[in-house]
C-alpha positions in Angstrom: -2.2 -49.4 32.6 -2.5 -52.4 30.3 -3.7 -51.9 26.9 -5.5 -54.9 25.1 -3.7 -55.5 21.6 -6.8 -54.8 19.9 -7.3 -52.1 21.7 -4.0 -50.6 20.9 -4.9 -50.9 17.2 -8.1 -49.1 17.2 -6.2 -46.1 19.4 -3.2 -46.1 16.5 -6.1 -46.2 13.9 -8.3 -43.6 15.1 -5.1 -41.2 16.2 -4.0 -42.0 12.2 -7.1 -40.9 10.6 -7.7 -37.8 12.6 -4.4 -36.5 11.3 -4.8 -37.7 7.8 -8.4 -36.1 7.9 -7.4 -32.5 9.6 -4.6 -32.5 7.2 -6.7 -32.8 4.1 -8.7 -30.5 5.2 -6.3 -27.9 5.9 -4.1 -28.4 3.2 -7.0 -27.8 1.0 -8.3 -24.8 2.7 -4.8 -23.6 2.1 -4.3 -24.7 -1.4 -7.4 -23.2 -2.1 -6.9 -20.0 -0.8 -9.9 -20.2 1.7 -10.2 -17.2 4.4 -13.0 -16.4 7.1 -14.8 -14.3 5.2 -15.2 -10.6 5.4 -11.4 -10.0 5.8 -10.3 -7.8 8.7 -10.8 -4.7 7.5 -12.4 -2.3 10.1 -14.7 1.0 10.0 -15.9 3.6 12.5 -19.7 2.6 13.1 -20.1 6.4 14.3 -18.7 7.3 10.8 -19.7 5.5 8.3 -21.7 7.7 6.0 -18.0 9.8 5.9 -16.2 6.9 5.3 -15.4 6.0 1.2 -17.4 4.1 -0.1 -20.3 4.1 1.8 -20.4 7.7 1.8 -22.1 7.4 -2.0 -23.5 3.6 -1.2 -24.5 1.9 -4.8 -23.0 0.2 -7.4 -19.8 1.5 -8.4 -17.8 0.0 -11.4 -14.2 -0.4 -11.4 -13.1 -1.8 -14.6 -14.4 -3.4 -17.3 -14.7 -6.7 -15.5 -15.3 -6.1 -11.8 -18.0 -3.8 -10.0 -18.8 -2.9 -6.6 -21.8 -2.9 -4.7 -21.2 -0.5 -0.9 -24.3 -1.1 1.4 -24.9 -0.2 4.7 -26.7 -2.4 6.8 -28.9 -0.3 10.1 -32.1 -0.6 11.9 -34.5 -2.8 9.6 -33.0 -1.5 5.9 -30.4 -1.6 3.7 -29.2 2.1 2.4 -28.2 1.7 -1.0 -30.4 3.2 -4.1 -31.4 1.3 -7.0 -28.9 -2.2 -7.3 -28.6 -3.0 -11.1 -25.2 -5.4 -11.9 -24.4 -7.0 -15.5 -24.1 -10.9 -15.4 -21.2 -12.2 -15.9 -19.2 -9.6 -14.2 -17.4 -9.8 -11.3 -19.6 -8.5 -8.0 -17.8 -7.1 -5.2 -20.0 -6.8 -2.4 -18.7 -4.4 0.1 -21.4 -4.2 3.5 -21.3 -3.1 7.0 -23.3 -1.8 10.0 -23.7 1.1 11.7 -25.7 -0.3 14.6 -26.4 -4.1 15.5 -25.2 -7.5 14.1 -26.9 -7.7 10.8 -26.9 -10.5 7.4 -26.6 -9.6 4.1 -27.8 -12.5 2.2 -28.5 -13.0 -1.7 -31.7 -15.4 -2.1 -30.4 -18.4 -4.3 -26.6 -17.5 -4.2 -23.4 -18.5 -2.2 -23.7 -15.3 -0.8 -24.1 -14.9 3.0 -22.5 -12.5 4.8 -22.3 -11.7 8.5 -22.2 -7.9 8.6 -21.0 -6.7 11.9 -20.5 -2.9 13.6 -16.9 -1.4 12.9 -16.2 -4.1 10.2 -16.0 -4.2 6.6 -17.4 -7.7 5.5 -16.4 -8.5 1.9 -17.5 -10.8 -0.7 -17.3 -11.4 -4.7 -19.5 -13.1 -6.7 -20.6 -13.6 -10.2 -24.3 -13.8 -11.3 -24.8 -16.5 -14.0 -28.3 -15.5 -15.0 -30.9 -12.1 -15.3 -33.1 -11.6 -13.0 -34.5 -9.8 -9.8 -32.8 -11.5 -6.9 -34.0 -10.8 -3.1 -31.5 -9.4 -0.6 -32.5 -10.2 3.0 -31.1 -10.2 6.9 -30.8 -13.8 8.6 -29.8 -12.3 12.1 -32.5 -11.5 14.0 -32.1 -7.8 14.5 -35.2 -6.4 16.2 -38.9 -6.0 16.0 -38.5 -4.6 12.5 -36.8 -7.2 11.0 -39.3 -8.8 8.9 -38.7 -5.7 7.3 -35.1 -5.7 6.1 -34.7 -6.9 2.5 -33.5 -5.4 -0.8 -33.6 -6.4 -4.4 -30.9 -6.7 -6.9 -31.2 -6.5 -10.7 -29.0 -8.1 -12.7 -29.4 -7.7 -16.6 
């Protein structure tokens, strides 16, 4: 097959900037310390309310700096009791299910979690302001699911 000298250009060209492009992009991913989110830590959906920490779900602080927040996701709700976090502090939301694929999302934050059946989905965050922020479930999950939301407090 004959390739038109122009043609043979564009190829070289377009070959180049592909591998420029994926390796900026994965360099920096690297560099950056980026992971699929959650982790891969698992979790009997059968056994969750024995399973530390969402056996006592809530906010749980850890040090001075860094406190955790254990939910469970299920049918149309969120168990955890009253969620009240300082600003400034280091969040670590710790969520899962015990029934069907479920979102654990944080109204006008980066936070967006899938939360999935026999996984632990992980994610920390830092809350620059006070407020009442609304907690709510982007996957469709059943009838109820117009239902399933939460608030946080954070003073």
């Amino acid at each position: 097959m004959h390739l038109h000298k122009y043609e043979k250009i564009w190829l070289i060209f377009g070959i180049a900037s592909l591998v420029v492009f994926l390796s900026v992009v994965g360099i920096s991913a690297f560099s950056h310390g980026h992971t699929p989110a959650g982790g891969m830590d698992t979790i009997d959906p059968k056994k969750v309310n024995e399973t530390a920490p969402f056996d006592n779900p809530g906010v749980t602080q850890l040090d001075d700096d860094t406190y955790q927040v254990a939910i469970v996701a299920m049918a149309f709700s969120y168990t955890a009791p009253e969620l009240k976090v300082p600003a400034g502090k280091e969040i670590i939301f710790k969520v899962t299910s015990t029934d069907v694929v479920h979102s654990f999302t944080i109204d006008n934050t980066k936070v967006n979690m899938m939360v999935v059946p026999g996984q632990i989905t992980t994610k920390s965050y830092t809350f620059d302001k006070p407020g009442k922020y609304l907690i709510l479930c982007n996957e469709y999950c059943g009838s109820g699911h117009h239902f399933m939301s939460t608030e946080i407090e954070v003073y």
